[in-house]
gemmi code that builds the backbone of each chain (N, CA, C; Angstrom):
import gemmi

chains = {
    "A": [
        ("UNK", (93.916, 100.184, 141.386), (95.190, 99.706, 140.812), (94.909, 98.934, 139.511)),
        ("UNK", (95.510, 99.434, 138.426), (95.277, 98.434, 137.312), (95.735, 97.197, 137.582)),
        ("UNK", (95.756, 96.201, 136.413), (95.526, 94.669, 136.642), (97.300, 94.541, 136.413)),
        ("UNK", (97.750, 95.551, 135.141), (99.098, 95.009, 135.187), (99.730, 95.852, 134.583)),
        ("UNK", (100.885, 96.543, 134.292), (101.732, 97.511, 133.344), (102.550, 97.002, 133.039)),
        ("UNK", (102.147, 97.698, 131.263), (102.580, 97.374, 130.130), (104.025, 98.250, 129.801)),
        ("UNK", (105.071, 98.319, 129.357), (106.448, 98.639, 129.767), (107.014, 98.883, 128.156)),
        ("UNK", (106.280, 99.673, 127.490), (107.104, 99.491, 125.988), (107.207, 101.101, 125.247)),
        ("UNK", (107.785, 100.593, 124.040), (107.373, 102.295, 123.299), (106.839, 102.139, 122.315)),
        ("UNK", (106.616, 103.530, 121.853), (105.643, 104.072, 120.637), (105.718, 103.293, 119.349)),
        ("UNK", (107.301, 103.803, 119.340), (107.613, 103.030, 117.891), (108.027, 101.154, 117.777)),
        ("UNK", (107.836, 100.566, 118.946), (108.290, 99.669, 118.994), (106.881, 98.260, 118.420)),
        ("UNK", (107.351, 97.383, 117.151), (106.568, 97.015, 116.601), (105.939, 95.744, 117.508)),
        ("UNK", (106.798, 95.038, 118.535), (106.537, 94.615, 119.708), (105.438, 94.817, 120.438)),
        ("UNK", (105.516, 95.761, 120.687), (104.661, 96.383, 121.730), (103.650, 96.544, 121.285)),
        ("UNK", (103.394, 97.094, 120.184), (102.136, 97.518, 118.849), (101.368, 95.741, 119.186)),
        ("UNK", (101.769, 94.855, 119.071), (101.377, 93.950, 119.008), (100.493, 93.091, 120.499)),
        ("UNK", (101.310, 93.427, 121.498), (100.649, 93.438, 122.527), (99.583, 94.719, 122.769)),
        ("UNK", (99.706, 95.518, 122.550), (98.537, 96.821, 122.520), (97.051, 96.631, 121.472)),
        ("UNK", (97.462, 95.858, 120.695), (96.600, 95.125, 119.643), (95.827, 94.356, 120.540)),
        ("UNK", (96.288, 93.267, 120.366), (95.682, 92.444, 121.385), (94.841, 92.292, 122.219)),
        ("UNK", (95.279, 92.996, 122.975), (94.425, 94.121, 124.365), (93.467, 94.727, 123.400)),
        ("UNK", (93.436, 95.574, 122.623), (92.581, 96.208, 121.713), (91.189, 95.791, 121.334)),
        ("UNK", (91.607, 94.045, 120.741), (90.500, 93.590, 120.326), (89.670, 92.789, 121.531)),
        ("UNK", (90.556, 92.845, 122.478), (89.573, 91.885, 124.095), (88.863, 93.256, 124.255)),
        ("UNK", (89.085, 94.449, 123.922), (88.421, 95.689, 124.821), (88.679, 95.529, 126.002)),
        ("UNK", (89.970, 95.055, 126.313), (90.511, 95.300, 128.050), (91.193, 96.632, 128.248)),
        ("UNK", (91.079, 97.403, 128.957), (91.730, 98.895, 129.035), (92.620, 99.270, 130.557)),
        ("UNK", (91.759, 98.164, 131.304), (92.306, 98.269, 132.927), (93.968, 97.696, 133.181)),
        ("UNK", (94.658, 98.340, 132.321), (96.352, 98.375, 132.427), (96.792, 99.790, 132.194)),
        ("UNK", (98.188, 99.576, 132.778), (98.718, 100.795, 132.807), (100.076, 100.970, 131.439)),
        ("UNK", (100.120, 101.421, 130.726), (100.770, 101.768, 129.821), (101.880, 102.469, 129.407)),
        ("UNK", (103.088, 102.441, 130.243), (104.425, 103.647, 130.451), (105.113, 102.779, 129.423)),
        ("UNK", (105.541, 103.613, 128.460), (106.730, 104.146, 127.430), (107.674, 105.032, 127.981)),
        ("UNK", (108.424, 103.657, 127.244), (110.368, 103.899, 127.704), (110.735, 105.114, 126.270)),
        ("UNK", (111.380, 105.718, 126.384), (112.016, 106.704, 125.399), (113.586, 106.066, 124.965)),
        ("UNK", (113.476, 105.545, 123.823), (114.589, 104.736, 123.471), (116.060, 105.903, 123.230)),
        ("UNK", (115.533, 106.747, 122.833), (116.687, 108.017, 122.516), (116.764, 108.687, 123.932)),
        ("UNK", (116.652, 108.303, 125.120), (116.826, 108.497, 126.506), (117.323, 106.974, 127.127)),
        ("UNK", (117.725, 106.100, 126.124), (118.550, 105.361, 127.152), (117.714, 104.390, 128.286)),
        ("UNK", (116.232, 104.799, 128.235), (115.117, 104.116, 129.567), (115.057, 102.959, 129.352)),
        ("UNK", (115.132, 101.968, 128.505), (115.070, 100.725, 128.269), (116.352, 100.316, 128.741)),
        ("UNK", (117.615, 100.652, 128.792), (118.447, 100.547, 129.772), (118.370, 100.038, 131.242)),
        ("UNK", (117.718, 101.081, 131.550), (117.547, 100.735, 132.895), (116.577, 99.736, 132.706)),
        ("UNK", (115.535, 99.579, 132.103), (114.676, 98.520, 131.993), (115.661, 97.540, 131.831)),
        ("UNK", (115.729, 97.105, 131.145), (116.869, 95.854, 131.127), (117.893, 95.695, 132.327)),
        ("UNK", (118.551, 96.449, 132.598), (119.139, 96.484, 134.504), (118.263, 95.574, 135.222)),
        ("UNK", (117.223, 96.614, 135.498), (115.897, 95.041, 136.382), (115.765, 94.116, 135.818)),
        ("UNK", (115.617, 94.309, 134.236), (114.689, 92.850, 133.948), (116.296, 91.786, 134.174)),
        ("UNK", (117.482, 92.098, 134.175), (118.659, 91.094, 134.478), (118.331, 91.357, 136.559)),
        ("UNK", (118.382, 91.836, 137.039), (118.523, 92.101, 138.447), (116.876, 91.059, 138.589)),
        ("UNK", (115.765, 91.396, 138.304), (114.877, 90.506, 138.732), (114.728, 89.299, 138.289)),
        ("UNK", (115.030, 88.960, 136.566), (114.506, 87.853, 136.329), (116.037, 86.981, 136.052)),
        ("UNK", (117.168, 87.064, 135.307), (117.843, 86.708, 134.738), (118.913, 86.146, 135.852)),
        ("UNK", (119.044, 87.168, 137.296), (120.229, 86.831, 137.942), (119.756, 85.454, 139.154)),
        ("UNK", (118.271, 85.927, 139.637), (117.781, 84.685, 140.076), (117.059, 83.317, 139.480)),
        ("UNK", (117.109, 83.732, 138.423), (117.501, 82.324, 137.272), (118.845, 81.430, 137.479)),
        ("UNK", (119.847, 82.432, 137.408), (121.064, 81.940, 137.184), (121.973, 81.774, 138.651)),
        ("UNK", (121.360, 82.093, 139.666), (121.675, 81.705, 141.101), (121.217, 80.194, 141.129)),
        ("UNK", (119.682, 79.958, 140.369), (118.950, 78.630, 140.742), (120.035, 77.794, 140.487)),
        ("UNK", (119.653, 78.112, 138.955), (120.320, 76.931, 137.995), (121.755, 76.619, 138.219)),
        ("UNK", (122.822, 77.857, 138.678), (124.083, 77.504, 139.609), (124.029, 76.435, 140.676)),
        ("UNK", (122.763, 76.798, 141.466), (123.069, 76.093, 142.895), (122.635, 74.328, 142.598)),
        ("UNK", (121.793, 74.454, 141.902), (121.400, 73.216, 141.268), (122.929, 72.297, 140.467)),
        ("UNK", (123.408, 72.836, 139.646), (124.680, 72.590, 139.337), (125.248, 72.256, 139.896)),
        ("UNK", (125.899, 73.054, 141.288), (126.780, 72.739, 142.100), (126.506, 71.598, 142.648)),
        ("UNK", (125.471, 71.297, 143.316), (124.664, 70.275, 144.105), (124.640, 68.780, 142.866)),
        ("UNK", (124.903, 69.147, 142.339), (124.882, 67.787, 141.392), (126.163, 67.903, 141.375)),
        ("UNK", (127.206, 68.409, 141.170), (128.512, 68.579, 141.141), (129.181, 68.152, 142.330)),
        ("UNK", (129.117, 68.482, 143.289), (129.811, 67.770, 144.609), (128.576, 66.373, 145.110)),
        ("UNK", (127.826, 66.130, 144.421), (127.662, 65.018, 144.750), (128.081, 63.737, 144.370)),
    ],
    "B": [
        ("UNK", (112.385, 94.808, 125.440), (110.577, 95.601, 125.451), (109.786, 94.801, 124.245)),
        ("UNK", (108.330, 94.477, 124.723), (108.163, 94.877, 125.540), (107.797, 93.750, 126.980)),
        ("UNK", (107.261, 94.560, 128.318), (107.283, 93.890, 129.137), (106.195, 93.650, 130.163)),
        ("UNK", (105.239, 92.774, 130.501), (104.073, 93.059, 131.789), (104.677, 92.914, 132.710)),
        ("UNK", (104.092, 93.160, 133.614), (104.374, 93.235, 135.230), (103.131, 93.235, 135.722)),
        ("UNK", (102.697, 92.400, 136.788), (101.795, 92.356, 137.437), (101.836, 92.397, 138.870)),
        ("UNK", (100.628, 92.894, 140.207), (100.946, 93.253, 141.342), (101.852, 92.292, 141.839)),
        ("UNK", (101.339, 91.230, 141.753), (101.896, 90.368, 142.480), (103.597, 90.133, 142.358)),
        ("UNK", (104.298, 90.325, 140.819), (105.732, 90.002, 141.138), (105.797, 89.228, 139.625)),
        ("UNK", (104.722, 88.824, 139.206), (105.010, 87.897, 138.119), (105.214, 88.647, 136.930)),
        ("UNK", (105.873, 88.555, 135.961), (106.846, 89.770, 135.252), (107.152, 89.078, 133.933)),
        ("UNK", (106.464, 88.697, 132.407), (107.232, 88.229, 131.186), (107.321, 89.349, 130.104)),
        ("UNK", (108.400, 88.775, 129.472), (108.542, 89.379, 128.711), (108.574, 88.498, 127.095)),
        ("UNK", (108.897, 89.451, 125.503), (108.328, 88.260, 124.853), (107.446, 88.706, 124.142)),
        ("UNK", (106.762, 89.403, 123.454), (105.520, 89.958, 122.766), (104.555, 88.675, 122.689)),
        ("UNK", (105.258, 87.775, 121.807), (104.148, 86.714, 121.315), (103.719, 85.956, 122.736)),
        ("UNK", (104.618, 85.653, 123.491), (104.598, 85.283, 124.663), (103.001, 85.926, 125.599)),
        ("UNK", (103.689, 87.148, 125.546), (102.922, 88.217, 126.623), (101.419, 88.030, 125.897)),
        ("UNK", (101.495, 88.417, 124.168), (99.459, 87.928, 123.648), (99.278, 87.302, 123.843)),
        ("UNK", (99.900, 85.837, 123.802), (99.214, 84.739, 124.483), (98.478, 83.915, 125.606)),
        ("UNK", (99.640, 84.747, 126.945), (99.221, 85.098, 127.723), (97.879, 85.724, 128.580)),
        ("UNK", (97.773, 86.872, 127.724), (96.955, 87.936, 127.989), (95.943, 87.364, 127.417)),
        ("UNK", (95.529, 87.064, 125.969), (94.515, 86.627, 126.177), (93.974, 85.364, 126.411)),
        ("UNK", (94.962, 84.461, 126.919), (94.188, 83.408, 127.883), (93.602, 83.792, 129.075)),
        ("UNK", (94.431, 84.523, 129.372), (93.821, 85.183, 131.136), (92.844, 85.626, 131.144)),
        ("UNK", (92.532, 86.795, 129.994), (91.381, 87.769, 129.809), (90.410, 87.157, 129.075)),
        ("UNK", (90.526, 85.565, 128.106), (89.730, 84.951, 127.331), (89.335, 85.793, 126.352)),
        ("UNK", (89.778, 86.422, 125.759), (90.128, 87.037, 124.499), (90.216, 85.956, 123.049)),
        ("UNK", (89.272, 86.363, 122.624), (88.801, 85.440, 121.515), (89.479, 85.270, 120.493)),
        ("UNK", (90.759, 85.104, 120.552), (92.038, 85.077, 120.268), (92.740, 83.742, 119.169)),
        ("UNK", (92.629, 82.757, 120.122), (93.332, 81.454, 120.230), (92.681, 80.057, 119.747)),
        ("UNK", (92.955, 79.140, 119.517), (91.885, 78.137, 118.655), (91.542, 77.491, 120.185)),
        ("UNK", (90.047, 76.707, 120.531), (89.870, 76.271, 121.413), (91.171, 75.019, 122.175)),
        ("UNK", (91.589, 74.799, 123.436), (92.641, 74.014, 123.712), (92.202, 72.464, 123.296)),
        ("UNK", (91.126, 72.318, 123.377), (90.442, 71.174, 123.333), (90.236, 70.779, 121.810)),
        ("UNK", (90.729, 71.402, 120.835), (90.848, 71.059, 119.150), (92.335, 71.125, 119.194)),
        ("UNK", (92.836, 69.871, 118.847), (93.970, 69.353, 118.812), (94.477, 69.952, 117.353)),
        ("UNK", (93.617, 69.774, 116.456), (94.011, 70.334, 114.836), (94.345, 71.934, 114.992)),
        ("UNK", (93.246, 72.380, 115.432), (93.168, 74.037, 115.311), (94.261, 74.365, 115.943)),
        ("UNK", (94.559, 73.789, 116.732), (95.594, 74.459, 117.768), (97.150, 74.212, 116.987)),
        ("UNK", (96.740, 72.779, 116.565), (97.999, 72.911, 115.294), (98.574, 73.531, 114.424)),
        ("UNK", (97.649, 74.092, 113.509), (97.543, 75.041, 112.703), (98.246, 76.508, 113.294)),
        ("UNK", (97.383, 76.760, 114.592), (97.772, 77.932, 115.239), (99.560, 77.912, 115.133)),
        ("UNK", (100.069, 76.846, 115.738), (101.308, 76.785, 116.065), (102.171, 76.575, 114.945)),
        ("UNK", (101.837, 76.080, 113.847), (102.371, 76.369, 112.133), (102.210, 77.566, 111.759)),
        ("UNK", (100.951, 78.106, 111.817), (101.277, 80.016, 111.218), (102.163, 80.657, 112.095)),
        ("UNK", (101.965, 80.390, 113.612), (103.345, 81.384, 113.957), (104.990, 81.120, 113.796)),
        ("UNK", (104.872, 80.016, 113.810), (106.027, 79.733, 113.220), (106.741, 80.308, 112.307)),
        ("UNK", (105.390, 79.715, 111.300), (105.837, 80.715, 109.667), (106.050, 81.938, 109.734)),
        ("UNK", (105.222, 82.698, 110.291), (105.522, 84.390, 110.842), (107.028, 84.596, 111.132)),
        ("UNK", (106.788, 83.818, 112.365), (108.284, 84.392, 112.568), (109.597, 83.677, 112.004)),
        ("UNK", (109.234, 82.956, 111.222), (110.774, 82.509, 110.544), (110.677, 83.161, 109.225)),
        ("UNK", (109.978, 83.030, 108.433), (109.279, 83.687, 107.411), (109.181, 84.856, 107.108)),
        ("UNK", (108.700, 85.660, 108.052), (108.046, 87.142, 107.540), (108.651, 87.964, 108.517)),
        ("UNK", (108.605, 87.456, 109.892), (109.268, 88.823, 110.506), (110.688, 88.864, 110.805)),
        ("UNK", (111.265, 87.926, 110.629), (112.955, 87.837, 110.266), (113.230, 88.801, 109.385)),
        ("UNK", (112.821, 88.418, 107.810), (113.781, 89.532, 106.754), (112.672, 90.737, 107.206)),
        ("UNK", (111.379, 90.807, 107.369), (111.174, 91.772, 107.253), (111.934, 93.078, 108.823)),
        ("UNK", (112.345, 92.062, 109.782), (112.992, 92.820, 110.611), (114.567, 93.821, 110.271)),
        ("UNK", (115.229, 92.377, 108.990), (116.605, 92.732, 108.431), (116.150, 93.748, 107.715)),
        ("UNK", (115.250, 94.560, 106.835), (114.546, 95.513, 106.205), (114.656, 96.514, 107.083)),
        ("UNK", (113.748, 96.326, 108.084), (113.791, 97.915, 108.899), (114.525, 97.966, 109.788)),
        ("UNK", (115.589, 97.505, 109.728), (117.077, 97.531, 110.745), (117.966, 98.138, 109.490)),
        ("UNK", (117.978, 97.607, 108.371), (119.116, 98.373, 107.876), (118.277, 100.251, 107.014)),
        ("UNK", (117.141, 100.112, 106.582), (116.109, 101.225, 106.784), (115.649, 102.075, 107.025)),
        ("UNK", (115.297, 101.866, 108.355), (114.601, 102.350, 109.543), (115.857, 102.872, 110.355)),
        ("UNK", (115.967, 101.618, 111.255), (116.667, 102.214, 112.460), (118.276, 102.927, 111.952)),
        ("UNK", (118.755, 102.244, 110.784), (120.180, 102.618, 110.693), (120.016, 104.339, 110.129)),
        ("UNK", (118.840, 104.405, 109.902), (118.515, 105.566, 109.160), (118.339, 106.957, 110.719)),
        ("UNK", (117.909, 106.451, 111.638), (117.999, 106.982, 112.770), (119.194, 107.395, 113.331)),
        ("UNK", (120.317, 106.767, 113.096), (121.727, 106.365, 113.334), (123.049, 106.657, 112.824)),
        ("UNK", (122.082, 107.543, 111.675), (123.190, 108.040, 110.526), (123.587, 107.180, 109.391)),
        ("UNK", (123.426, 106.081, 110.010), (124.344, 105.073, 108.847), (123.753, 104.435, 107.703)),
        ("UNK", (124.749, 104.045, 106.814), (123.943, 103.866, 105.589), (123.412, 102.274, 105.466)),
        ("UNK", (122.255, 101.811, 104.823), (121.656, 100.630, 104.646), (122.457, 99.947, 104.030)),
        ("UNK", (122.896, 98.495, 104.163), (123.553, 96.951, 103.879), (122.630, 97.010, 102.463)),
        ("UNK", (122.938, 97.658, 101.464), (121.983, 97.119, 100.320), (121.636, 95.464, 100.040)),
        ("UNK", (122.668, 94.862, 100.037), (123.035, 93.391, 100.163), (121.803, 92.905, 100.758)),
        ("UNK", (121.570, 93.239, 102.969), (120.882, 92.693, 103.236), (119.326, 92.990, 103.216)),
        ("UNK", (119.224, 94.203, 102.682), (118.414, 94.779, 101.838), (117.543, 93.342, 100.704)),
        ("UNK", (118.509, 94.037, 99.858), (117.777, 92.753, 98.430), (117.745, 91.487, 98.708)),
        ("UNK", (118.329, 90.904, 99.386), (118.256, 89.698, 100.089), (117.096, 89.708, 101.323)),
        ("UNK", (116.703, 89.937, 101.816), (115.628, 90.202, 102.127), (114.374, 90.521, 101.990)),
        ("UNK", (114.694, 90.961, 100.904), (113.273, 91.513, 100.090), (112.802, 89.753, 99.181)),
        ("UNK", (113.701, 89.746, 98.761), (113.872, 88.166, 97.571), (113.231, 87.576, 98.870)),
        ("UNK", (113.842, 87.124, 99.868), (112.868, 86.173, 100.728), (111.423, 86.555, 101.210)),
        ("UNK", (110.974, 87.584, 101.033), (109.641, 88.251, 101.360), (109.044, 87.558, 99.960)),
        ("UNK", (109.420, 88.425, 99.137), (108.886, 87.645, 97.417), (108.533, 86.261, 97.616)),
        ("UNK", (109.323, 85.667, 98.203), (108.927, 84.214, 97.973), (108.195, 83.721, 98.895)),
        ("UNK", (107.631, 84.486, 100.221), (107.317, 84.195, 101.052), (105.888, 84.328, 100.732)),
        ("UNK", (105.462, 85.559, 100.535), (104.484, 85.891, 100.037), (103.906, 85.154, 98.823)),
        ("UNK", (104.804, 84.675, 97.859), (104.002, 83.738, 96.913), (103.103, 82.867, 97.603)),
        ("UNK", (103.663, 82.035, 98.431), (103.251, 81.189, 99.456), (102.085, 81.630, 100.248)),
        ("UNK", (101.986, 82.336, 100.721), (101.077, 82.923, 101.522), (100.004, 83.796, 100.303)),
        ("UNK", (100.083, 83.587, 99.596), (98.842, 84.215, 98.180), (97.729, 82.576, 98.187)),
        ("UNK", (98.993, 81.515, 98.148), (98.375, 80.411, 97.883), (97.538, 80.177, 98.853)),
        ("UNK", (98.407, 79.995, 99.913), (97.570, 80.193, 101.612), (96.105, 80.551, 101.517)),
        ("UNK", (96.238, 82.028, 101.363), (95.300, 82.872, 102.057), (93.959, 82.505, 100.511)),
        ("UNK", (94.123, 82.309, 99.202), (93.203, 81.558, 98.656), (92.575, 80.803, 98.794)),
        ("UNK", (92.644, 79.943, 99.870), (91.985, 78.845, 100.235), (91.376, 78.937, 101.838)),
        ("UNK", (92.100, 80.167, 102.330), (91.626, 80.620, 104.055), (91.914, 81.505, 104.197)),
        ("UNK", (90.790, 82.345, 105.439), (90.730, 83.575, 104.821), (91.647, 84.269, 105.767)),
        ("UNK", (92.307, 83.636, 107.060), (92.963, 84.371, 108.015), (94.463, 83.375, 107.818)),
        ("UNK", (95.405, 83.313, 108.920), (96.781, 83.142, 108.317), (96.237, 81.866, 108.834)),
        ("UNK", (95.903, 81.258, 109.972), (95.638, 79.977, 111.072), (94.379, 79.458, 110.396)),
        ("UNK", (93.446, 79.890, 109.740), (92.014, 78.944, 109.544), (91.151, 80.250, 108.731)),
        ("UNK", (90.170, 80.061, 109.244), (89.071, 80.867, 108.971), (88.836, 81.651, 110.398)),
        ("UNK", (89.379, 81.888, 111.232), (89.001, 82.807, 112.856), (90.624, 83.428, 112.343)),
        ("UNK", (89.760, 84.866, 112.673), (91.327, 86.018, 113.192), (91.788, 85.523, 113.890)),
        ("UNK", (93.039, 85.207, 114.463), (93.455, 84.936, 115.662), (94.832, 85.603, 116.083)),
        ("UNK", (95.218, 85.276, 116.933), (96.610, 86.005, 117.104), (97.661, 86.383, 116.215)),
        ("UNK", (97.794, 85.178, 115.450), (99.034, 85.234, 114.930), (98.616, 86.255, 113.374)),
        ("UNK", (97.442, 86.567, 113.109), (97.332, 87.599, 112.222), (97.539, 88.815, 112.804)),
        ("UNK", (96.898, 88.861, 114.012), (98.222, 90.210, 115.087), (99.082, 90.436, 115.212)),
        ("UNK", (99.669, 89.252, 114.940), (101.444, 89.351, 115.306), (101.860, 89.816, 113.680)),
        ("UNK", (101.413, 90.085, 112.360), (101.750, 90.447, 111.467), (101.789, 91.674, 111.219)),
        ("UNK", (100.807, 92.453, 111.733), (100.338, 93.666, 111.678), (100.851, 94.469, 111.462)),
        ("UNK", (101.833, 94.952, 112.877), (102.601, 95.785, 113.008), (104.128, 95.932, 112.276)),
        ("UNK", (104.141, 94.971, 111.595), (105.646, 94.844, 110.662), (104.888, 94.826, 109.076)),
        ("UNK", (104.055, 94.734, 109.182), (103.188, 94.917, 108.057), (103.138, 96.675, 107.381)),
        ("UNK", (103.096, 97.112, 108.417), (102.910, 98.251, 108.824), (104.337, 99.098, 108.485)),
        ("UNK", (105.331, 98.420, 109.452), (106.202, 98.970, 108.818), (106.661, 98.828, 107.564)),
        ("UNK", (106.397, 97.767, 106.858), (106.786, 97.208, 105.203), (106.737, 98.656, 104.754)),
        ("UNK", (104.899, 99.130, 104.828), (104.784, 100.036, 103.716), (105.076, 101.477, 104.418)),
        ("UNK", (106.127, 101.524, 105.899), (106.711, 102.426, 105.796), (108.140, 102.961, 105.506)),
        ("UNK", (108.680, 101.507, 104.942), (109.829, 101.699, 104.192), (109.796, 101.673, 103.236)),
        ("UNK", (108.646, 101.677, 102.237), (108.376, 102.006, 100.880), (108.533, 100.511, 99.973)),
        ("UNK", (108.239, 99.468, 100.950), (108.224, 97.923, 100.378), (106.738, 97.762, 100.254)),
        ("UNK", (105.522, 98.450, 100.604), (104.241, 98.153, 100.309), (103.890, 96.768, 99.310)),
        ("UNK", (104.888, 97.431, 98.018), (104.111, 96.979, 96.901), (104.265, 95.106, 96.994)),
        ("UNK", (104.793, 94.600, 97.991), (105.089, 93.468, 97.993), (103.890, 92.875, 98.770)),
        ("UNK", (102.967, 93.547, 99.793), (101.917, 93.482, 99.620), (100.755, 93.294, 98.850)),
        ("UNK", (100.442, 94.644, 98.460), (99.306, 94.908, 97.279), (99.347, 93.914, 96.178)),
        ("UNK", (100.280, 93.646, 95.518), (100.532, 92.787, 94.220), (100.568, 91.236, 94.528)),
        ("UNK", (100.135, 91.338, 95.862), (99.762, 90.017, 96.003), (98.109, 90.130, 96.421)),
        ("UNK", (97.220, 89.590, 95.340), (96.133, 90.147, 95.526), (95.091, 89.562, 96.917)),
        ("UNK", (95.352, 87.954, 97.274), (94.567, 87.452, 98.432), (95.634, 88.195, 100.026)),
        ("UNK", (97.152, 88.340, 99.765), (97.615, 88.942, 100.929), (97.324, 90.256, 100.843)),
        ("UNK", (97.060, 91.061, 100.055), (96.666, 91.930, 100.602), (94.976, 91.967, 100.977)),
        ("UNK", (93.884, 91.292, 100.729), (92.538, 91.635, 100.736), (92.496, 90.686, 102.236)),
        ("UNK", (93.503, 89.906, 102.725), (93.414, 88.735, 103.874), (93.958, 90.862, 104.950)),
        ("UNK", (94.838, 91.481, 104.182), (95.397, 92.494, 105.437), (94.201, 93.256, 105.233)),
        ("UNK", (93.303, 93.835, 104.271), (92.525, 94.478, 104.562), (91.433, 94.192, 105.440)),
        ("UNK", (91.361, 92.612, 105.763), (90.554, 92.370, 106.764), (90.463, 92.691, 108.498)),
        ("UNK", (92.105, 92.577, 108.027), (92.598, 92.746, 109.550), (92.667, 93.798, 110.208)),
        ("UNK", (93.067, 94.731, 108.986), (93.206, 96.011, 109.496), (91.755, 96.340, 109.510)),
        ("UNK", (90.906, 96.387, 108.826), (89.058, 96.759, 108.999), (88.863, 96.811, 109.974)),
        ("UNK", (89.201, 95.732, 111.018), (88.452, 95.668, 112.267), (88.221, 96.621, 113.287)),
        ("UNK", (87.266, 97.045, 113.612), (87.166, 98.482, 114.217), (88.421, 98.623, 115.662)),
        ("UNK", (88.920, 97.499, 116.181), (89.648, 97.976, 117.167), (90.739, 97.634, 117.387)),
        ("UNK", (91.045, 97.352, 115.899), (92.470, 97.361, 115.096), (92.625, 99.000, 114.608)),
        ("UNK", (91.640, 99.141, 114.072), (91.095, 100.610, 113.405), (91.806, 101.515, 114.303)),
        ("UNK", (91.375, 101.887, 115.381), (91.111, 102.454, 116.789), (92.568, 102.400, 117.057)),
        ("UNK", (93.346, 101.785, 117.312), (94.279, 101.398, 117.660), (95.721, 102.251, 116.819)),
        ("UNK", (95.266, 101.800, 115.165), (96.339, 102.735, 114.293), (96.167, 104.104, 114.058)),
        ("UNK", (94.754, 104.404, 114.520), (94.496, 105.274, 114.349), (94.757, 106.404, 115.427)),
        ("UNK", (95.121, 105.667, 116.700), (95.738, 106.722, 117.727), (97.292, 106.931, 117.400)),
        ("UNK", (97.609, 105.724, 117.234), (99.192, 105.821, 116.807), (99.413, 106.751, 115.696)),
        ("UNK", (98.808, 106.800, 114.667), (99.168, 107.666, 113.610), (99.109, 109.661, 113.913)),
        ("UNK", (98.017, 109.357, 114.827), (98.162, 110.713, 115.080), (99.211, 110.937, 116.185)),
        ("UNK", (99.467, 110.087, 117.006), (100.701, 109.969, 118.375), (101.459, 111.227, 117.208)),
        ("UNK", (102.483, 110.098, 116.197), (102.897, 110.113, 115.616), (103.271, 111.509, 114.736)),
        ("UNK", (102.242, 112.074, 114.331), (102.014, 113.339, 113.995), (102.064, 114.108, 114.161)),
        ("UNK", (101.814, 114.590, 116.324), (101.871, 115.404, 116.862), (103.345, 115.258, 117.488)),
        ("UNK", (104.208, 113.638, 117.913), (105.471, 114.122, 117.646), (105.869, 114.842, 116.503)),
        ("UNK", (105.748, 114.495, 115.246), (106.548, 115.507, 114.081), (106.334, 116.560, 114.264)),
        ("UNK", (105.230, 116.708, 114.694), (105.049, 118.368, 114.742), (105.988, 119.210, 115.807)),
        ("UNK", (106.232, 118.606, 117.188), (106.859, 119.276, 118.181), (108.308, 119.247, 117.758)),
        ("UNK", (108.817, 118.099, 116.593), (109.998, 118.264, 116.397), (110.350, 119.575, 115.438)),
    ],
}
model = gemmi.Model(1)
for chain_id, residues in chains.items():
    chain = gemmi.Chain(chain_id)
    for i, (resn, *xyz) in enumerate(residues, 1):
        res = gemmi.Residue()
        res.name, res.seqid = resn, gemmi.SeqId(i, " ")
        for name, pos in zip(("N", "CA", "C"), xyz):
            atom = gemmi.Atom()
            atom.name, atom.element = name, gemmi.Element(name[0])
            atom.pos, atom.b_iso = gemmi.Position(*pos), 0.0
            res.add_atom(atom)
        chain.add_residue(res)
    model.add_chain(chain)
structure = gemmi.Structure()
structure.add_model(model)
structure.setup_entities()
């Protein structure tokens, strides 16, 4: 199993930059899938990245709120 | 995009974020030691400058350029020349810079001359090069960067990526 996958595209100058990076450590043990931007795949990427990172962010920081709020 | 993911669940996103990251983890000879309070200063002034500086207009460049050019639509000349004027002046600055050091942070490559690269890149593929070249220490500070064999390696797969899409199109 690689160590971690990398989630970007070709043309994206972003990504170029993290692939760099990696480049000059000579680390290779990642996995590398490109989204096709003229297919809409970063779409769905973004779906998860709100469904995994963004909505249980914003459950925390709600419940935290509330809890200061009725107190 | 773009984005890591790792087995475990832990997931950022963020480019500058994610190099930084990565090569702390991997110790990637990257970053000024944590333990030099100055160097590390410095570090955190060139990226700054990068990104308020250089990859802002140069992003307003290949958005109205580049991508609008993908899109059908025609380029904001406006934010065009206005953009370019802030590169001009940016780059004066960074001539002075790079005269006196030879990377953007000190004398060590470090990240944040990575983080230029690739918009660098695009400059001279929207036919803004010359705002480069005619700056004689920014461009001989990019020929350094790009030299490096696994910087080299790197554009050099992309360019052909690149190629063999045109071709299938």
């Amino acid at each position: 199993m690689p160590a971690f996958v990398l989630h970007g595209s070709p043309t994206s100058t972003n990504t170029a930059r993290v692939r760099l990076t990696l480049a000059e450590g000579n680390f290779t043990d990642y996995e590398l899938v490109f989204l096709n931007l003229y297919k809409g795949e970063q779409k769905v990427s973004r779906r998860s990245f709100v469904q995994t990172m963004l909505l249980p962010k914003f459950k925390e920081s709600h419940m935290v709120w509330s809890s200061k709020d009725s107190s | 995009m773009p984005t890591v993911t790792f087995p475990d669940g832990f997931t950022l996103y963020e480019s500058r974020a994610i190099c930084k990251y990565l090569a702390t983890k991997y110790s990637i000879p990257l970053l000024p030691p944590s333990s030099d309070a100055e160097a590390t200063a410095s570090f955190d002034e060139a990226q700054s400058v990068e990104m308020l500086y250089f990859a802002e207009p140069v992003t307003k460049i290949a958005f109205e350029k580049f991508v609008k050019k993908f899109k059908g639509l025609p380029p904001d000349e406006k934010v065009v020349t206005d953009s370019l004027q802030a590169l001009e002046t940016y780059f004066d600055a960074a001539e002075n810079l790079l005269q006196k050091r030879s990377y953007m942070a000190g004398e060590s490559f470090t990240l944040v001359d990575i983080y230029y690269i690739p918009l660098m890149q695009r400059l001279f593929a929207v036919g803004s090069g010359e705002l480069i070249t005619s700056h004689k220490a920014v461009n001989a500070w990019y020929d350094r960067c790009v030299s490096r064999p696994a910087i080299q390696k790197v554009l050099a797969a992309d360019k052909e990526a690149a190629a063999a899409a045109g071709g299938k199109k």
